[in-house]
Backbone of each chain as ProteinMPNN parsed JSONL, in Angstrom:
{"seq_chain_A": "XXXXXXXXXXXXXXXXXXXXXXXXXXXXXXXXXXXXXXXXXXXXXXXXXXXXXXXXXXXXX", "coords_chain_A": {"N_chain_A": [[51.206, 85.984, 11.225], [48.512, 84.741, 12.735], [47.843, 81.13, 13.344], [45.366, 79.239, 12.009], [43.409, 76.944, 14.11], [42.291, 74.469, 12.371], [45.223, 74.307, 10.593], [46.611, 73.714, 13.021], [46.102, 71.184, 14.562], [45.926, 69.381, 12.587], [48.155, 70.019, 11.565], [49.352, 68.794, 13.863], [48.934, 66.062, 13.702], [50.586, 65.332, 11.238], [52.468, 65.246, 11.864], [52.643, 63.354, 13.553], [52.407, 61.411, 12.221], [54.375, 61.537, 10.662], [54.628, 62.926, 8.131], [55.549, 65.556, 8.003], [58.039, 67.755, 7.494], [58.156, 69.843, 9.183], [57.873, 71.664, 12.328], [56.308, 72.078, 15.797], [55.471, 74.638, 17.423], [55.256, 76.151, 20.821], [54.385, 78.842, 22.566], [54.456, 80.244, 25.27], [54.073, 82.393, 26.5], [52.561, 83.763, 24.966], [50.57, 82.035, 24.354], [50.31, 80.595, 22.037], [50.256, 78.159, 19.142], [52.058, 77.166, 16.751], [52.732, 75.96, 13.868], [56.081, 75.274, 11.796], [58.76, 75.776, 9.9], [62.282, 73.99, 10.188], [64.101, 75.633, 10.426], [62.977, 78.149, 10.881], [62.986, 81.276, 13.101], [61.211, 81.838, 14.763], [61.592, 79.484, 16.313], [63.388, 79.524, 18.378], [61.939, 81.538, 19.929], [59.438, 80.396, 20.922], [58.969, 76.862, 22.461], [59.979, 73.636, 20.892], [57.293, 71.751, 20.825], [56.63, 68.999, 19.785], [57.286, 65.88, 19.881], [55.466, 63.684, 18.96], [56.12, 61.512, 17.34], [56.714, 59.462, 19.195], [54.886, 57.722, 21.104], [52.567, 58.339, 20.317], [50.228, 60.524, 21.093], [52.32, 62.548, 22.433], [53.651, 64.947, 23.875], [56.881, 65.368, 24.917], [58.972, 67.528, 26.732]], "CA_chain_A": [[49.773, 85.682, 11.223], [48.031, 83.222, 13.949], [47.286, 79.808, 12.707], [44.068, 78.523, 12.223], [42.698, 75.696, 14.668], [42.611, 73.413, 11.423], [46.152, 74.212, 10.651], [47.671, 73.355, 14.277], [45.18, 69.833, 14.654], [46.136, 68.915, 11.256], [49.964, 69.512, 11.49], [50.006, 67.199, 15.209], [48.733, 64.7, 13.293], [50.959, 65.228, 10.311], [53.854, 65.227, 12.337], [52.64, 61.952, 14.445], [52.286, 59.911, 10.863], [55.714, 61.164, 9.645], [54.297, 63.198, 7.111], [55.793, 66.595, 7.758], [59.308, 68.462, 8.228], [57.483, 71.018, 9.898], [57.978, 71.52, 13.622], [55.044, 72.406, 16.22], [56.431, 75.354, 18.628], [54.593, 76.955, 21.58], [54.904, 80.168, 22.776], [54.037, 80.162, 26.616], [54.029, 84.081, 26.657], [51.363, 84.257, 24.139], [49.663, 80.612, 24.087], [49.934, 80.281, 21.012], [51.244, 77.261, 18.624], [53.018, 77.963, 15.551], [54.015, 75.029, 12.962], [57.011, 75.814, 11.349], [59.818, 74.931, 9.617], [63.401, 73.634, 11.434], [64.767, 76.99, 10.131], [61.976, 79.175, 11.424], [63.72, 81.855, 14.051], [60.097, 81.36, 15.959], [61.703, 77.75, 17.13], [63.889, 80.475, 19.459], [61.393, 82.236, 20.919], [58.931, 78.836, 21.817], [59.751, 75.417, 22.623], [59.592, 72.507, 20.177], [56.126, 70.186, 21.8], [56.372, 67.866, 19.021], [57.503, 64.587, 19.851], [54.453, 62.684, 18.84], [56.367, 60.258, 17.059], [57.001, 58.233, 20.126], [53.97, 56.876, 21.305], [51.568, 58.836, 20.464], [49.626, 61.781, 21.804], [53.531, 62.419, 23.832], [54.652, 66.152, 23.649], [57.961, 66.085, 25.346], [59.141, 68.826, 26.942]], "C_chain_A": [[49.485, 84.437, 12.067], [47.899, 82.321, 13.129], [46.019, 79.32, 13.186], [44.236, 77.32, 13.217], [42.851, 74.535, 13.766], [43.83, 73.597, 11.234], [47.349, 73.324, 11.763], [47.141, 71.636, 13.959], [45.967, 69.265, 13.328], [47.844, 68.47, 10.622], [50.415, 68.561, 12.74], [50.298, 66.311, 13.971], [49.874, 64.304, 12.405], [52.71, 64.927, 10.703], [54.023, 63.761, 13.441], [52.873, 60.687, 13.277], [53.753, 60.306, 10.17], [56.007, 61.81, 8.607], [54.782, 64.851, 6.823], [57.16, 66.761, 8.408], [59.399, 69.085, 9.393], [58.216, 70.533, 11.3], [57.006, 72.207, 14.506], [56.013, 73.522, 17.359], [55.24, 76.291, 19.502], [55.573, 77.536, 22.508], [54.372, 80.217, 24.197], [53.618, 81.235, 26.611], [52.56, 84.264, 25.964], [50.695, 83.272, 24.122], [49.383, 80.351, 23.147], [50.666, 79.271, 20.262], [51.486, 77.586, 17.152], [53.187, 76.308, 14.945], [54.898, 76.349, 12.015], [58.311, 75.251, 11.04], [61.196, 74.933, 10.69], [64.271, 74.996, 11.644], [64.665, 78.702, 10.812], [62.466, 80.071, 12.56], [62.846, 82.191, 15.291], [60.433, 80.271, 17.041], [62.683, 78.605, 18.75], [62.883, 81.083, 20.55], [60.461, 81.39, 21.525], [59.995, 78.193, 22.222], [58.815, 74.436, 21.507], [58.858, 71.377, 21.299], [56.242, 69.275, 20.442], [56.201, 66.942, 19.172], [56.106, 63.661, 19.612], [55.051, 61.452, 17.997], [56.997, 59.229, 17.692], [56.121, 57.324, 20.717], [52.489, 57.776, 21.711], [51.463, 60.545, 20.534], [50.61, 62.148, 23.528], [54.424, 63.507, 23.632], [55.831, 65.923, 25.018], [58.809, 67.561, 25.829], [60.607, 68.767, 27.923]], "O_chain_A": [[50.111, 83.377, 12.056], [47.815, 82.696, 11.96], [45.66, 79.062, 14.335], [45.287, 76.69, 13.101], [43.48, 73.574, 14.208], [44.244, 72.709, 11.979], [48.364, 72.666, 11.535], [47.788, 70.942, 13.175], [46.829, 68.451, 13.659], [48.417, 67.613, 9.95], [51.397, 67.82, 12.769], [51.349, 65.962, 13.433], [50.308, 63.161, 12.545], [53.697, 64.562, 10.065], [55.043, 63.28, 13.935], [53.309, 59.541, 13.387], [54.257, 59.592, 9.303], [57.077, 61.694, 8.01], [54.527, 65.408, 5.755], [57.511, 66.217, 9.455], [60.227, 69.033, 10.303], [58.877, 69.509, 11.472], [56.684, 73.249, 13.935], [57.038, 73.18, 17.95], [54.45, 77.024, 18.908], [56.667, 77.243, 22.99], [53.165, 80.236, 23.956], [52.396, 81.203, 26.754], [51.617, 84.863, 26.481], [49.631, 83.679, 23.654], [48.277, 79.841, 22.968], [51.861, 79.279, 20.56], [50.82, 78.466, 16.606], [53.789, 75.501, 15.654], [54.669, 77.518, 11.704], [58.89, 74.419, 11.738], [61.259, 75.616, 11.712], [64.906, 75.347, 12.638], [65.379, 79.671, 11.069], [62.318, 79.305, 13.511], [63.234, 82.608, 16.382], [59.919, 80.097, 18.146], [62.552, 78.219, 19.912], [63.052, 81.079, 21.769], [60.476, 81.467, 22.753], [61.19, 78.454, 22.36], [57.602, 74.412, 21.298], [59.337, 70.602, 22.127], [55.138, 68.73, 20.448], [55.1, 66.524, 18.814], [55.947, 62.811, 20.489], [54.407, 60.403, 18.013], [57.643, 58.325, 17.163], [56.493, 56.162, 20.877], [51.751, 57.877, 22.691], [52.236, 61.442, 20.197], [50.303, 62.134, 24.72], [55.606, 63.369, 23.32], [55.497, 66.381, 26.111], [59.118, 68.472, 25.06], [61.113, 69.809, 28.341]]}, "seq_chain_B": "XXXXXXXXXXXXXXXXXXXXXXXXXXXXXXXXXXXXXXXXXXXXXXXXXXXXXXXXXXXXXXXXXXXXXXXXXXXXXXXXXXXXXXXXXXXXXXXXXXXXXXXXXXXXXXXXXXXXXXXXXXXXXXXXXXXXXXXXXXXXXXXXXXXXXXXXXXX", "coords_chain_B": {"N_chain_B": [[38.825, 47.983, 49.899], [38.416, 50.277, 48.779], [38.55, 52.378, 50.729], [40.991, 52.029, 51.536], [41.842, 53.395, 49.577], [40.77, 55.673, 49.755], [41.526, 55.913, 52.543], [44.489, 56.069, 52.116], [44.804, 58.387, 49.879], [44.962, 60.263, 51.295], [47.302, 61.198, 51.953], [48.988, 60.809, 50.082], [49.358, 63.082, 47.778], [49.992, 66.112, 46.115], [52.781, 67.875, 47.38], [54.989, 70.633, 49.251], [57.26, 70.829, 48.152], [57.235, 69.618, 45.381], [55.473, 71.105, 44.818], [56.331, 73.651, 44.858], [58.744, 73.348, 42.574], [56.937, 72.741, 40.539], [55.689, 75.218, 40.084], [58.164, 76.711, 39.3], [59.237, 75.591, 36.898], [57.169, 76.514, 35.403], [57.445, 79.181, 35.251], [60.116, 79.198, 34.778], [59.338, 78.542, 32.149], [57.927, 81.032, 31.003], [55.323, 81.234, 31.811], [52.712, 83.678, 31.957], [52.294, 84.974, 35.042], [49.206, 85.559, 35.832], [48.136, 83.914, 34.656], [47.35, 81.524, 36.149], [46.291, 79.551, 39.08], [47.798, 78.394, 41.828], [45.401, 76.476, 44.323], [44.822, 75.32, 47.551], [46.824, 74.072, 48.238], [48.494, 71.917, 50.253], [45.822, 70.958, 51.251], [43.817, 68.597, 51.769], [42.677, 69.063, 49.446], [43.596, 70.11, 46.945], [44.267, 72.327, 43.956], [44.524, 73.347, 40.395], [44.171, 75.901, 38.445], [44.039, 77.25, 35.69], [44.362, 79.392, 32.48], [43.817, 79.205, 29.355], [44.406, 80.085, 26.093], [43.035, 79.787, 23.353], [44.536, 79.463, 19.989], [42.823, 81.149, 18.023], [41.695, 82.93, 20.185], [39.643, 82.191, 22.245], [38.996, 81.568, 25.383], [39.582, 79.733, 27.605], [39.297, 77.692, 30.666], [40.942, 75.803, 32.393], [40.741, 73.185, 35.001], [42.634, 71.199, 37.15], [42.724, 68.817, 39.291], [44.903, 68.015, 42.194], [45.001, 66.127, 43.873], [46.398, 63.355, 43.797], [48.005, 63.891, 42.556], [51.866, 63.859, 41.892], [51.712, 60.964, 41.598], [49.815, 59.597, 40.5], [47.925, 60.186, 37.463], [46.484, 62.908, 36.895], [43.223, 64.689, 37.196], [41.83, 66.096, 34.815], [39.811, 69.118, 33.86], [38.118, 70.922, 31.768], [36.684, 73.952, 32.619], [33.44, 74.09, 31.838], [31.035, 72.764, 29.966], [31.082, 71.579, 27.373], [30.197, 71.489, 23.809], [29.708, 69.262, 21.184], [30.093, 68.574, 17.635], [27.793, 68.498, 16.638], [26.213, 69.763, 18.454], [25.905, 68.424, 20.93], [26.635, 67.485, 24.268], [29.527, 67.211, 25.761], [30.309, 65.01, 27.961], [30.332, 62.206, 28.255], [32.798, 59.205, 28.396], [35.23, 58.687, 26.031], [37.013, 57.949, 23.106], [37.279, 58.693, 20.688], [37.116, 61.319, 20.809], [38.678, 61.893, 22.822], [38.031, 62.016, 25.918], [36.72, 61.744, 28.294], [34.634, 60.761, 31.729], [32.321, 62.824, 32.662], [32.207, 65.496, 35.636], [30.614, 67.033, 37.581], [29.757, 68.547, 35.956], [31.446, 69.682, 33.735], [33.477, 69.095, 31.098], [35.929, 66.477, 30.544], [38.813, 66.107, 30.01], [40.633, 63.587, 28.667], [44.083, 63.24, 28.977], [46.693, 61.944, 29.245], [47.882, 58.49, 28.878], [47.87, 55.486, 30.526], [49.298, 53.657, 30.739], [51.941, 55.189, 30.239], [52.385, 57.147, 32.183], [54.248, 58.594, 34.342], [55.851, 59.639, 38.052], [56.876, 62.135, 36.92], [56.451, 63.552, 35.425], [55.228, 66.985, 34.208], [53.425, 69.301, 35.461], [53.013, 71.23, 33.649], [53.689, 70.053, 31.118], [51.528, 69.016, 30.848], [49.658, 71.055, 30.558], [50.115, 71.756, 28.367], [49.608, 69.911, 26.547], [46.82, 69.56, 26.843], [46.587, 72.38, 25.916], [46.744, 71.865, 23.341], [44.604, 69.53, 23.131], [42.594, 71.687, 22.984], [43.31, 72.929, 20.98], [42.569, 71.187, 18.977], [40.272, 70.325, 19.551], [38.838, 72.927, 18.587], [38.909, 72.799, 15.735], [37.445, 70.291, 15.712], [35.153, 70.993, 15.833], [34.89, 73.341, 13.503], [35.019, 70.992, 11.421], [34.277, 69.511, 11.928], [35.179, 66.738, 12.159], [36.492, 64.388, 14.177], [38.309, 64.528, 17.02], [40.33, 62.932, 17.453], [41.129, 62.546, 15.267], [43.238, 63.837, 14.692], [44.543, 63.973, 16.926], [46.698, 61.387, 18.201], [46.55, 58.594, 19.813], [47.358, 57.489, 22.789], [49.221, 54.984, 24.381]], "CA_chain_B": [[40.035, 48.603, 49.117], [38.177, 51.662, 48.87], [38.179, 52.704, 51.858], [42.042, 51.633, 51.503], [42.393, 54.496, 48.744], [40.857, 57.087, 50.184], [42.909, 56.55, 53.443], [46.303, 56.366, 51.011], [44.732, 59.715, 49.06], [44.988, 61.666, 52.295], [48.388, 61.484, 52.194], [49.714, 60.829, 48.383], [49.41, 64.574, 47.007], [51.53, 67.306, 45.901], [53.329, 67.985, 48.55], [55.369, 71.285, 48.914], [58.361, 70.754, 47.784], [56.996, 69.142, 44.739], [54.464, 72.378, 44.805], [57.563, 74.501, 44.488], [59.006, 73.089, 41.344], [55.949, 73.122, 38.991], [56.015, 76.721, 39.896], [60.009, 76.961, 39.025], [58.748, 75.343, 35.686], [56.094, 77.586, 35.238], [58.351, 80.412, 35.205], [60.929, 79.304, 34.051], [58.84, 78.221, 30.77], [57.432, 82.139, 31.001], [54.053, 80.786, 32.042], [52.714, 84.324, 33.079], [51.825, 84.262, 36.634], [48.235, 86.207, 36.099], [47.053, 82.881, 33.445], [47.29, 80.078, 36.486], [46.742, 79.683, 40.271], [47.248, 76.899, 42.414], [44.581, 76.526, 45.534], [44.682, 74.311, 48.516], [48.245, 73.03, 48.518], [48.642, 71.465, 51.685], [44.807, 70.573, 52.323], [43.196, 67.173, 50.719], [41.385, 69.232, 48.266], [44.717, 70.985, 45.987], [44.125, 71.97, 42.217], [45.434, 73.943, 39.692], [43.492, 76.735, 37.728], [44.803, 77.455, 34.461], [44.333, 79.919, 31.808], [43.976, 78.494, 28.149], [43.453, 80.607, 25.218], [43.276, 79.286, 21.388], [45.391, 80.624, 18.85], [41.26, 82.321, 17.845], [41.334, 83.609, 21.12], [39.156, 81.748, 22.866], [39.848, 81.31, 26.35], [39.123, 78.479, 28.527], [39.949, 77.613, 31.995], [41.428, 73.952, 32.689], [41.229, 72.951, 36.37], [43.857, 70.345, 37.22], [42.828, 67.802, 40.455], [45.997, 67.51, 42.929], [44.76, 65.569, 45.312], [46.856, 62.44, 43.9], [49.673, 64.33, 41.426], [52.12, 63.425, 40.535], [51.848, 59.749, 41.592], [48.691, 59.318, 39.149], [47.599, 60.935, 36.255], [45.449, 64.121, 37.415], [41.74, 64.972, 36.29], [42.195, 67.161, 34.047], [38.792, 69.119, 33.148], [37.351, 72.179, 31.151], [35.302, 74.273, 33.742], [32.376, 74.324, 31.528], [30.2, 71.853, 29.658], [31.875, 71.646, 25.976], [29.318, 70.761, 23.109], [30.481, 69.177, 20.329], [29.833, 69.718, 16.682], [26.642, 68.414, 16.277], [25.404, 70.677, 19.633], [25.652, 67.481, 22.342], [27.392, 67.851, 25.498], [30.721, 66.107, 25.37], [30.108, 64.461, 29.177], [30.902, 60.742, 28.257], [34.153, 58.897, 28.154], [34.776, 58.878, 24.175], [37.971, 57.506, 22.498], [37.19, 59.563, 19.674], [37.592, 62.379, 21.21], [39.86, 62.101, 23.93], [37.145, 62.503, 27.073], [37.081, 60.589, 30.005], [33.94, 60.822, 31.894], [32.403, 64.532, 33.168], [32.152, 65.629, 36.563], [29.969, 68.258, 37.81], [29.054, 69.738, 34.472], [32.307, 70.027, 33.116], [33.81, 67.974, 30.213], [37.275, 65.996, 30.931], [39.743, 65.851, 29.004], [41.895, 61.973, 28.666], [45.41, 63.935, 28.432], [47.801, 60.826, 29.779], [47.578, 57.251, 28.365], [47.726, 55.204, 31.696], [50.773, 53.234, 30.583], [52.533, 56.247, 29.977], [52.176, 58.016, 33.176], [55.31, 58.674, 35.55], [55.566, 60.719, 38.405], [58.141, 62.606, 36.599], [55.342, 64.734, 34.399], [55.295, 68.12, 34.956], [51.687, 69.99, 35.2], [53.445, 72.344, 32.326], [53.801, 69.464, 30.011], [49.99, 68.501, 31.006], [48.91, 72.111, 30.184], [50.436, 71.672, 26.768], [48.783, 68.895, 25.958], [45.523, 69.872, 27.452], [46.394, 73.535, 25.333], [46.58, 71.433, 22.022], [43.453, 69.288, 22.745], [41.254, 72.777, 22.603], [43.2, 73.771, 19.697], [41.816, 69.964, 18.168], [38.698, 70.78, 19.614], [37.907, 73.913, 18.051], [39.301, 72.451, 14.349], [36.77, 69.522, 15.394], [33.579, 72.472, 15.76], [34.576, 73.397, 12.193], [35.266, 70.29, 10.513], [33.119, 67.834, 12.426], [36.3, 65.305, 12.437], [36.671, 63.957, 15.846], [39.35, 64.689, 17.818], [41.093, 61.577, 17.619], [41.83, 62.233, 13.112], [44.233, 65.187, 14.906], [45.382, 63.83, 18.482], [46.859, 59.845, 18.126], [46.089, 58.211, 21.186], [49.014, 57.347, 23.775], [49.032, 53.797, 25.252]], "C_chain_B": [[39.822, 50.109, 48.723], [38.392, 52.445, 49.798], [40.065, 52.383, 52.296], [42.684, 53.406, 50.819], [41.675, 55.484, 49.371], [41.722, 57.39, 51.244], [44.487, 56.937, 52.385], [45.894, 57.634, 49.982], [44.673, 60.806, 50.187], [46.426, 62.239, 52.078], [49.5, 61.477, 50.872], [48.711, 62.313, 47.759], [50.304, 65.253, 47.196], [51.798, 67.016, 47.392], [54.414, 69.816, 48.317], [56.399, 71.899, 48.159], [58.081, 70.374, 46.213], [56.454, 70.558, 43.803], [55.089, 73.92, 43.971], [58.115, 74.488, 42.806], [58.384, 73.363, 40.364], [55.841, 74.343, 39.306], [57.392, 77.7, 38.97], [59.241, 76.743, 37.486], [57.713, 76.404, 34.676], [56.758, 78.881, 34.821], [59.505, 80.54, 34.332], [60.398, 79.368, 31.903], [57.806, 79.769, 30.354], [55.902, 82.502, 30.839], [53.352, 82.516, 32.416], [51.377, 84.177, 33.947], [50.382, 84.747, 36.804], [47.254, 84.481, 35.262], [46.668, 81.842, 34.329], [47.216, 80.72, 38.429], [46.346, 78.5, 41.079], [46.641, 77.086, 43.693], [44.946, 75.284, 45.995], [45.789, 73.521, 48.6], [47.981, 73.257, 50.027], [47.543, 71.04, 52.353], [44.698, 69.408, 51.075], [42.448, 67.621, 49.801], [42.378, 70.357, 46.947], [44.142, 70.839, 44.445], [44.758, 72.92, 41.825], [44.249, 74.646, 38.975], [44.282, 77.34, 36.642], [44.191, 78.451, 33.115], [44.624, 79.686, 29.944], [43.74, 78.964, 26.791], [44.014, 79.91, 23.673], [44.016, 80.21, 21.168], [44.158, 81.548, 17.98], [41.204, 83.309, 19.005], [40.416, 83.646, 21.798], [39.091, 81.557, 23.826], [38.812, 80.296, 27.255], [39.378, 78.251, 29.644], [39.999, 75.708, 32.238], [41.422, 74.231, 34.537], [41.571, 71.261, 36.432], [43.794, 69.805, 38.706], [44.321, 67.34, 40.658], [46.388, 66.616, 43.536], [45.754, 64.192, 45.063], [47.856, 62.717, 42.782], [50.709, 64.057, 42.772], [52.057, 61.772, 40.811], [50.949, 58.77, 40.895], [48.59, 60.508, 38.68], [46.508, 62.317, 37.122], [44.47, 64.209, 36.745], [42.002, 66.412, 35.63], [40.641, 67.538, 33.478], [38.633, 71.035, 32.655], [36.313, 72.779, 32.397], [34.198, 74.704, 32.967], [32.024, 72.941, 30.594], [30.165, 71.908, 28.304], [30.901, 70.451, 25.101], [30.137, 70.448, 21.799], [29.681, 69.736, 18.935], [28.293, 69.969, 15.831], [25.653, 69.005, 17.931], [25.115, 69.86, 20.655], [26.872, 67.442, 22.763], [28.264, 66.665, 25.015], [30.828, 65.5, 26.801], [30.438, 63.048, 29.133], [32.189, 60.678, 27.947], [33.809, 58.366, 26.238], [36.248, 58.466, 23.5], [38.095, 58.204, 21.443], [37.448, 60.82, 19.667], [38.338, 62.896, 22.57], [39.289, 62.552, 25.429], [36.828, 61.575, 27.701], [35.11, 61.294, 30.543], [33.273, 62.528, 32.727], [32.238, 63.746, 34.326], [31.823, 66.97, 37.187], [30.385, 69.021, 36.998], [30.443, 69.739, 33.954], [33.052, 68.851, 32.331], [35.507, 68.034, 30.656], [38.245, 65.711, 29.916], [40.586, 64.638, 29.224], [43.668, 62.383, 28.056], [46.922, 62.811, 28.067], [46.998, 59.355, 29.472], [47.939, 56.153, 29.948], [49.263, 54.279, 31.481], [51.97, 54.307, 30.321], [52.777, 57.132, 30.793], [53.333, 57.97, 34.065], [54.937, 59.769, 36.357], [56.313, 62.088, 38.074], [57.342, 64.186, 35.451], [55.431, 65.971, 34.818], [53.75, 68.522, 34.637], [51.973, 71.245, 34.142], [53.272, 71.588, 31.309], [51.982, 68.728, 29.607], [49.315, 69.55, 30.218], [49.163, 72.442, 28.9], [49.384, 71.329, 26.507], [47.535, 69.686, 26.242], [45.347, 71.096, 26.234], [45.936, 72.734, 23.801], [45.397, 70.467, 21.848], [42.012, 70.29, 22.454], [41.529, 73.465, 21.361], [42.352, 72.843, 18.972], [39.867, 70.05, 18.098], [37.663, 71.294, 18.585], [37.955, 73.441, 16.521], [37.948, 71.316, 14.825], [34.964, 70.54, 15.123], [33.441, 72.781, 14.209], [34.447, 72.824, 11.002], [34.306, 69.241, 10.421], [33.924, 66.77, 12.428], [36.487, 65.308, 13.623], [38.271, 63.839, 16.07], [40.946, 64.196, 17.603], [42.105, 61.325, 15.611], [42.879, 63.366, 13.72], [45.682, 64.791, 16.085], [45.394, 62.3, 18.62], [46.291, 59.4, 19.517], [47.251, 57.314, 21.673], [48.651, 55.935, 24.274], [48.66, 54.354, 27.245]], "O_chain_B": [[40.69, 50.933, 48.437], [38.396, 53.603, 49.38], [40.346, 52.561, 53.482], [43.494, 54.211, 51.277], [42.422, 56.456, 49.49], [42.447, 58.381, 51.328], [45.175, 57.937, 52.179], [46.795, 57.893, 49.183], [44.39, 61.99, 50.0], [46.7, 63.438, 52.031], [50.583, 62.058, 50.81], [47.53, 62.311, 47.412], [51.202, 65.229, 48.039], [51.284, 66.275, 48.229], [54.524, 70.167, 47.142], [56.475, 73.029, 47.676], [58.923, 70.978, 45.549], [56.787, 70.949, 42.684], [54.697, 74.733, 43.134], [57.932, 75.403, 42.002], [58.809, 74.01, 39.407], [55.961, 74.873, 38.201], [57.478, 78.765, 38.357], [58.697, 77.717, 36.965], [57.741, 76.801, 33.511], [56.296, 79.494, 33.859], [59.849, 81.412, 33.535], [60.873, 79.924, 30.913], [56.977, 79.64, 29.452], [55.342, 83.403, 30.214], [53.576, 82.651, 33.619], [50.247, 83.703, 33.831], [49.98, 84.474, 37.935], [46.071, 84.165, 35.385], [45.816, 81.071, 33.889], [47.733, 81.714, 38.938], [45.301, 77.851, 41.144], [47.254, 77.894, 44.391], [45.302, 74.337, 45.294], [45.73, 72.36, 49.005], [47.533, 74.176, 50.712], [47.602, 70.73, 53.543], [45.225, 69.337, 49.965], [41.606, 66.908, 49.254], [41.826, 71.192, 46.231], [43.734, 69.834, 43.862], [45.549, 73.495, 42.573], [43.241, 73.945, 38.885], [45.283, 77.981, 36.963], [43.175, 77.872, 32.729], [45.678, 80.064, 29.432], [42.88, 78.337, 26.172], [45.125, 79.676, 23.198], [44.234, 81.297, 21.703], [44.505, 82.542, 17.342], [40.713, 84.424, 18.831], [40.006, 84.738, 22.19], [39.073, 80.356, 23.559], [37.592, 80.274, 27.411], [40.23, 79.122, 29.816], [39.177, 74.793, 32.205], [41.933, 75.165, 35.155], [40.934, 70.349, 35.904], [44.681, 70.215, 39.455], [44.954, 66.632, 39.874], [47.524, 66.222, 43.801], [46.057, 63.713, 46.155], [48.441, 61.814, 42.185], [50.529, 64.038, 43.99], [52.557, 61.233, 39.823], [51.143, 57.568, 40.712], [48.961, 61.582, 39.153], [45.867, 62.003, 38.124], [44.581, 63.85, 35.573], [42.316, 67.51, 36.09], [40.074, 66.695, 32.782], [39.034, 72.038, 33.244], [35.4, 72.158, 32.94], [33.803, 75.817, 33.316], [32.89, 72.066, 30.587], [29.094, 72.339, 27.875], [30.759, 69.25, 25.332], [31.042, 71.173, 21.385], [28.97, 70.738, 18.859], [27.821, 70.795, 15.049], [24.562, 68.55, 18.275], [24.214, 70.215, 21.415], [27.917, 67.385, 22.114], [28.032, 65.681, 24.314], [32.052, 65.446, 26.921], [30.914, 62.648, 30.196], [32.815, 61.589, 27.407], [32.852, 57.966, 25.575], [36.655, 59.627, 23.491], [39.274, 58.409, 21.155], [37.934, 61.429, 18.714], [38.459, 64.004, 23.092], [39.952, 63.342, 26.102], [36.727, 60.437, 27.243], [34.488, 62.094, 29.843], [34.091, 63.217, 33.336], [32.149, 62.532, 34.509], [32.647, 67.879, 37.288], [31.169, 69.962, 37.124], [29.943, 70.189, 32.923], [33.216, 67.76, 32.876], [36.18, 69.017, 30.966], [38.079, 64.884, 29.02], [41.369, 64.778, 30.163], [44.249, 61.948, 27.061], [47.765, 62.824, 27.17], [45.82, 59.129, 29.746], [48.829, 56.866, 30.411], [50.207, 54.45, 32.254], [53.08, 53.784, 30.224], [53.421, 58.087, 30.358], [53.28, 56.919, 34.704], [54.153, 60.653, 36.013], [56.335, 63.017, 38.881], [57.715, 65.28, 35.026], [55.769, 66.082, 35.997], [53.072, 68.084, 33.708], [51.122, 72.107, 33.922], [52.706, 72.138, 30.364], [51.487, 68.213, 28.605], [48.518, 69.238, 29.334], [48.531, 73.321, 28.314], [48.374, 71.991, 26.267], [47.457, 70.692, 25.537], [44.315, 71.068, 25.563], [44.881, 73.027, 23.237], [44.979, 70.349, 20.697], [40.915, 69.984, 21.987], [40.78, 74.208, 20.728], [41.426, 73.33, 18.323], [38.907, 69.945, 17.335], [36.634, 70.888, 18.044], [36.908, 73.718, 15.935], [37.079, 71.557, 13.987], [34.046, 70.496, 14.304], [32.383, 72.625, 13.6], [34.071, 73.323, 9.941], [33.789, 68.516, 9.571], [33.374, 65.71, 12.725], [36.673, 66.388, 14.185], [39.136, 63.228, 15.443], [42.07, 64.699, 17.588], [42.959, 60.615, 15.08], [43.465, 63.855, 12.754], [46.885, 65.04, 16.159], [44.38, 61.761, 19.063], [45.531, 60.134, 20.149], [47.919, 56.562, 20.965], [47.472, 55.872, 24.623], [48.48, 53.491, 28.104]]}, "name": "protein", "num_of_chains": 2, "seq": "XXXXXXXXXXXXXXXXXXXXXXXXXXXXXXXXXXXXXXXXXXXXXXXXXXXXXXXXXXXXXXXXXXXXXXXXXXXXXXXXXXXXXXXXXXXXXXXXXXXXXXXXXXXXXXXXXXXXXXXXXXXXXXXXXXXXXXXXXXXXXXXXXXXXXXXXXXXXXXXXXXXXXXXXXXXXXXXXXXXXXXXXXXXXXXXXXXXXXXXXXXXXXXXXXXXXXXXX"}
């Protein structure tokens, strides 16, 4: 199932303050972003943009 | 000094070789090739056209100013005129919501923190970002929280 707009926005953040396991993964093919846990067999078929806990608003890639 | 930078912006842009790569990237990252197209490499007026759709299915079009990638940050803008949630144009620079100033009608997106900027960026890792400020967006349309309670802000 897609993820809501509030879901994605809501897990950056949650993942910039520290506050979640979760992991943020986009799907190039489909444009779509996915949170999800480290386990999740989705983290295969994206790429982990997370890194916001470096300075900011700083997906790594 | 103006007149300094526009001569030094004739000649600081992509270049082809450069041109090449964010394509490689593109591909390699299984960008497909119908969502994006780059115009005017090789004249003083290069951009990037991009294909952006929400996880709603929304779709947007980002165009991506060349004319001085990767050695500054690129203009990064929405090709249309993005209202926010109380129905006024998002056209000013805004900290709150991550918008830099418009430019012929179209709202800008502030993707890159100016201390933060190398030329080392790729226009893939731009089109992230850029993808996840319209997901913030649209969560700000339904929530009315600005931008900025979703997307930290980068030095």
């Amino acid at each position: 199932m897609v993820q809501s707009s509030e879901e994605i926005a809501r897990g950056a953040r949650e993942i910039s303050d520290g506050k979640t396991m979760q992991r943020m993964v986009f799907n190039p093919e489909t444009g779509e972003f996915t949170m999800v846990t480290s386990s999740d067999p989705r983290i295969l078929e994206g790429q982990i943009v997370d890194d916001f806990s470096r300075d900011g608003f700083a997906i790594e890639l | 000094m103006k007149l300094l930078r526009i001569f030094l912006r004739r000649f600081i842009m992509i270049d082809y070789k450069r041109y090449k790569l964010e394509k490689e990237v593109f591909q390699k990252e299984k960008l497909p090739e119908a969502a994006y197209r780059f115009i005017g490499i090789g004249t003083d007026n290069p951009y990037l056209r991009i294909a952006a759709r929400t996880n709603s299915g929304k779709i947007y079009t980002l165009h991506i100013e060349l004319s001085s990638f990767p050695e500054s940050i690129p203009e990064v803008y929405v090709t249309k005129m993005l209202k926010d949630s109380n129905g006024k144009n998002m056209s000013g620079a805004s900290a709150q919501m991550h918008t830099l100033t418009s430019s012929g009608g179209w709202t800008r997106i502030c993707h890159y923190g100016y201390n933060s900027w190398t030329p080392m960026v790729s226009l893939f890792k731009i089109y992230v970002k850029c993808r996840l400020w319209l997901e913030a967006y649209e969560a700000h349309l339904k929530t009315g929280n600005t931008i900025d309670t979703y997307l930290v802000h980068q030095s």
